[in-house]
C-alpha positions as CSV (number, residue, x, y, z in Angstrom):
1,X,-56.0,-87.1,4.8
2,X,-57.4,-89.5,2.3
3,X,-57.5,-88.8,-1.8
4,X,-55.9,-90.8,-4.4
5,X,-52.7,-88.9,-5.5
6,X,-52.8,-90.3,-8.8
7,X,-55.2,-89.3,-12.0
8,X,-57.9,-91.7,-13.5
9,X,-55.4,-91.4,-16.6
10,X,-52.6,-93.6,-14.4
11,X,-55.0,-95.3,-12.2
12,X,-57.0,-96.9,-15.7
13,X,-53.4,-98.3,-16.8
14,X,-52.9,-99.6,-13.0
15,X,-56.3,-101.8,-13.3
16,X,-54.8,-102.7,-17.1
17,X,-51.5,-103.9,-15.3
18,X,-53.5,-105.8,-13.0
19,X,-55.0,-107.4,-15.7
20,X,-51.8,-108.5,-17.4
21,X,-50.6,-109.8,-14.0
22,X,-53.5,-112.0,-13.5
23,X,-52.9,-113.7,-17.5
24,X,-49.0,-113.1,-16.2
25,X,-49.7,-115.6,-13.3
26,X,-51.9,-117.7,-15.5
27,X,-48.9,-119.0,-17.8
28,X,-46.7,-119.2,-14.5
29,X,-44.2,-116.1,-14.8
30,X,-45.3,-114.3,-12.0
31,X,-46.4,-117.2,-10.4
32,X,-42.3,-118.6,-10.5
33,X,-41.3,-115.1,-9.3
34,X,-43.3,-115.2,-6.6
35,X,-42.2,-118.9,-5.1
36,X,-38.9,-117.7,-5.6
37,X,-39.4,-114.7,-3.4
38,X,-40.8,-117.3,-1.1
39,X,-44.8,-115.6,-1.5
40,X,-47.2,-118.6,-1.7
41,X,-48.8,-118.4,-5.3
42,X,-52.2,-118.1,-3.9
43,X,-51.4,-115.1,-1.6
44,X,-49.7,-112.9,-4.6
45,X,-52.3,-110.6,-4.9
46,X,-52.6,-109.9,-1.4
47,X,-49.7,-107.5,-1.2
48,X,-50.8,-105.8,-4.1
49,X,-53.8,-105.0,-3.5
50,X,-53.4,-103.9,0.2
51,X,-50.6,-101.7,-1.3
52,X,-52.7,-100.1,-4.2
53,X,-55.7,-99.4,-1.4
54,X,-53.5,-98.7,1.1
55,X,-52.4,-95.5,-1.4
56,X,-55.4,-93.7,-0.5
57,X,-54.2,-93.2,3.5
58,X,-51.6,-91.0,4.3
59,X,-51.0,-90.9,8.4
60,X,-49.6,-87.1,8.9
61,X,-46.6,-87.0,11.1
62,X,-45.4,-82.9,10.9
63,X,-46.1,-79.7,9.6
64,X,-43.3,-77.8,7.9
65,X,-43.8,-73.8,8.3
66,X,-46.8,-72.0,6.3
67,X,-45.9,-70.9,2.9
68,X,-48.1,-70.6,-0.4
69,X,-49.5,-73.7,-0.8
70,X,-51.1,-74.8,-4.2
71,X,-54.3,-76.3,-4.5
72,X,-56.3,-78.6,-6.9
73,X,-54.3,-78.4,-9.9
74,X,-52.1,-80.5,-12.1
75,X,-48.4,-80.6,-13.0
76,X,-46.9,-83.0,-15.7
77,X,-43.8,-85.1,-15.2
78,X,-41.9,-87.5,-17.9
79,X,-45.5,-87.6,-19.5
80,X,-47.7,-88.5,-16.4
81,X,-50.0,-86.1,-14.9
82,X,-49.4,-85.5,-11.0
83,X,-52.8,-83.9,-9.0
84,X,-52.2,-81.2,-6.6
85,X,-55.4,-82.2,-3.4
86,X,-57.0,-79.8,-2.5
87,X,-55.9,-77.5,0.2
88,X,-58.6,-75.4,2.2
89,X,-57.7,-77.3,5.0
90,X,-53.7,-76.9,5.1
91,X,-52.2,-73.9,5.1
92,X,-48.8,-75.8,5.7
93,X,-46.5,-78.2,3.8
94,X,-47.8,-81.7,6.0
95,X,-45.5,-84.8,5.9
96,X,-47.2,-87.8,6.0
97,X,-46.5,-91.5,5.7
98,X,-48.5,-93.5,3.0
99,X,-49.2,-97.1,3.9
100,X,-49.6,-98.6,0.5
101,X,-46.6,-97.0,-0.9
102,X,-44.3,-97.0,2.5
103,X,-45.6,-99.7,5.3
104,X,-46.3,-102.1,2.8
105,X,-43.4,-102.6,0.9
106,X,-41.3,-102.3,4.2
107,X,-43.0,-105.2,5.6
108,X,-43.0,-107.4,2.6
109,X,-39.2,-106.2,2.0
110,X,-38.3,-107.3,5.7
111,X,-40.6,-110.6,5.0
112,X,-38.7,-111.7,2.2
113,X,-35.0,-110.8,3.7
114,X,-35.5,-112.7,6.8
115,X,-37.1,-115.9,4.6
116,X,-34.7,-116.2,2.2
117,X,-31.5,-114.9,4.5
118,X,-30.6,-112.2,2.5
119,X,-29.6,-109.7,5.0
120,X,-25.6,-108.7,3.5
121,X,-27.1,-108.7,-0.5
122,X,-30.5,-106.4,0.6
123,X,-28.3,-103.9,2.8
124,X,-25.6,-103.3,-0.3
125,X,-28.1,-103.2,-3.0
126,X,-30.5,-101.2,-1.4
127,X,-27.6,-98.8,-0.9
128,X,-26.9,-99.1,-4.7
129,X,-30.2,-98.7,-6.0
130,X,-31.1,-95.9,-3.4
131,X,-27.8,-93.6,-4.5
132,X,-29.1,-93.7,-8.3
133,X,-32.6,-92.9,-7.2
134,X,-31.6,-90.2,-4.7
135,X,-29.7,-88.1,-7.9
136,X,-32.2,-88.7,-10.7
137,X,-35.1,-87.4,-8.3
138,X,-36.4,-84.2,-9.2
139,X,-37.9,-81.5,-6.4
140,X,-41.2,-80.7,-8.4
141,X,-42.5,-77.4,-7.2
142,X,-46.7,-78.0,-6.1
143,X,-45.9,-81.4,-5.8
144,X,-43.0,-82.9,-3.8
145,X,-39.9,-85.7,-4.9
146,X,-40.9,-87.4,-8.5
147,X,-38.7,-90.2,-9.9
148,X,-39.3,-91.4,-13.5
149,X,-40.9,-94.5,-13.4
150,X,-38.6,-97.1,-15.4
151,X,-35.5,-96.6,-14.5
152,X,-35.4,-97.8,-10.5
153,X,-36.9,-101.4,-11.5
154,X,-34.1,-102.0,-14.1
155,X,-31.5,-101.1,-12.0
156,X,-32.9,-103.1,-9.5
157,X,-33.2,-106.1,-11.3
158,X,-29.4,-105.5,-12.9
159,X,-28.1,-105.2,-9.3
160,X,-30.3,-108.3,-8.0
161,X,-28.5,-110.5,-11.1
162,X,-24.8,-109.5,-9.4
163,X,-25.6,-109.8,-6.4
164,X,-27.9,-113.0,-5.9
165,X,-28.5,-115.9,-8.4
166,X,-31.0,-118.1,-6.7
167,X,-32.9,-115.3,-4.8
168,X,-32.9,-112.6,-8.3
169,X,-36.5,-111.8,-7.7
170,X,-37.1,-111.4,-4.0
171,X,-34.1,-108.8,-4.2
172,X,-35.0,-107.7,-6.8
173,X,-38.6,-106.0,-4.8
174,X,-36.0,-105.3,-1.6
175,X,-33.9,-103.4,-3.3
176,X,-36.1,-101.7,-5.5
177,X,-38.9,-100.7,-3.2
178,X,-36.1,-100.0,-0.8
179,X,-34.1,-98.1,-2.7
180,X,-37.1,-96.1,-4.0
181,X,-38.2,-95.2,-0.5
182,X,-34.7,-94.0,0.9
183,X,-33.3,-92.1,-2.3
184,X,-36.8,-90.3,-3.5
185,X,-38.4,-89.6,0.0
186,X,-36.7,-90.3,3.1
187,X,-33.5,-88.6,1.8
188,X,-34.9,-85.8,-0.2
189,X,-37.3,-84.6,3.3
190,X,-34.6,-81.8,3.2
191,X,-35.6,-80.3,-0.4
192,X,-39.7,-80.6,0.6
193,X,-39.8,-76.8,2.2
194,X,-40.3,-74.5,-0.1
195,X,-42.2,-77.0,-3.0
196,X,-45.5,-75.8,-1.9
197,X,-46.9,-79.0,-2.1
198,X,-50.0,-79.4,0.5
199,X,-48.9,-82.9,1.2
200,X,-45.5,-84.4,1.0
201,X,-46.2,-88.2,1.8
202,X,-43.0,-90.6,2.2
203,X,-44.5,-93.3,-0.1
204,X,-47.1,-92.0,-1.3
205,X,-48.7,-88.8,-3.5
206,X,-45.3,-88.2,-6.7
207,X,-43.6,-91.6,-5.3
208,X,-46.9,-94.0,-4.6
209,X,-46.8,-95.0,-8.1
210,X,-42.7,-95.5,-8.8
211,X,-42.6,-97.6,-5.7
212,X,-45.6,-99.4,-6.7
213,X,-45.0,-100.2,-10.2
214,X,-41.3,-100.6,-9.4
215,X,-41.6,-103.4,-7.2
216,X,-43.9,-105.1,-9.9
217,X,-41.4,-104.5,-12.7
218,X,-38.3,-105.6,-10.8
219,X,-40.3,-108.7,-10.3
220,X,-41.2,-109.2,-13.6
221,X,-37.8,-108.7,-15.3
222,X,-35.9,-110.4,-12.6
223,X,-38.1,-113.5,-13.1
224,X,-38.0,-113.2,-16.9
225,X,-33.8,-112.5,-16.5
226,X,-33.5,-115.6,-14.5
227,X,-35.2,-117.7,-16.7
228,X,-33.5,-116.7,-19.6
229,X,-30.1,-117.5,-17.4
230,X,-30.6,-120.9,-16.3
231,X,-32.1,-121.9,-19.8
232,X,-29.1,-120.9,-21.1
233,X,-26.5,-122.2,-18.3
């Protein structure tokens, strides 16, 4: 079960991100974030990149029961293009785990709560963030759970200012990853049957990219919102 769930459209403005992040890290603002999430400077790409190859395995875990499944097509969703895999080979609804868009994050998230002690602040704003993702998911029929892109990162980074002032970033990728994960997939399981979406991968397929880009944003703001806070403090 390996295939990219995302189109060369979205995967040509992933590389462009990339390329922002290194001239990011260049003039230091990702490179700040990053110490303050406790991520040595020179392993910040690591994550990354294991997360955006990791995108392309999907461990299956179940089969729902057979229904018309669609097959190597396309569906649109706040103006990005989704691919349907092809489907010779599952005449089922199979629900997988992706590693770059689910293992990764997790162990980062779990990484960065246990080394900067922020057990009580990742548990209630995870909760947060993972209530407002859960209601503005959408069940997209061929496809699985979609989530619009922007919105989880902001309201991660708004509920890692309240919550933490010295840690903003760190929890700021907990909560958002986190929060993503839970409310879009691990919640929404129950409204998969039915979708006919060959694959429904927690992480991964509709959600690899909003957890993905999510935790980058929330980074990226929070880092830019704490700045802005001290300078002016």
């Amino acid at each position: 079960m390996h295939y990219f769930p995302i189109t060369m459209a979205f995967l040509l403005f992933l590389l462009l991100l990339f390329i922002f992040l290194i001239i990011t890290i260049e003039v230091g603002i990702l490179g700040y974030a990053y110490r303050r999430m406790g991520v040595d400077r020179r392993y910040v790409f690591s994550p990354l990149m294991v997360s955006l190859l990791g995108s392309y395995i999907n461990i299956p875990l179940f089969q729902l029961p057979p229904e018309h499944i669609a097959s190597n097509s396309y569906v649109d969703f706040f103006g990005k293009r989704h691919i349907i895999p092809l489907a010779r080979q599952w005449p089922a609804t199979i629900i997988a785990v992706n590693i770059g868009g689910a293992v990764i994050p997790t162990v980062l998230s779990l990484y960065l709560a246990f080394k900067n002690k922020l057990f009580g602040q990742s548990l209630v704003t995870i909760a947060v963030v993972t209530v407002l993702v859960y209601f503005m998911a959408h069940p997209m029929k061929e496809v699985g759970i979609a989530v619009p892109t922007f919105i989880p990162p902001i309201a991660a980074t708004a509920v890692a200012l309240i919550f933490s002032s010295k840690y903003t970033p760190a929890l700021a990728y907990i909560c958002g990853t986190m929060g993503t994960l839970l409310g879009a997939d691990i919640l929404r399981l129950g409204d998969i049957h039915g979708l006919g979406a060959p694959v429904a991968s927690i992480g991964g397929a509709g959600t690899f990219d909003g957890i993905f880009v999510t935790g980058i944003l929330a980074v990226l703001l929070a880092s830019v919102m704490t700045e802005k806070k001290e300078k002016t403090s």
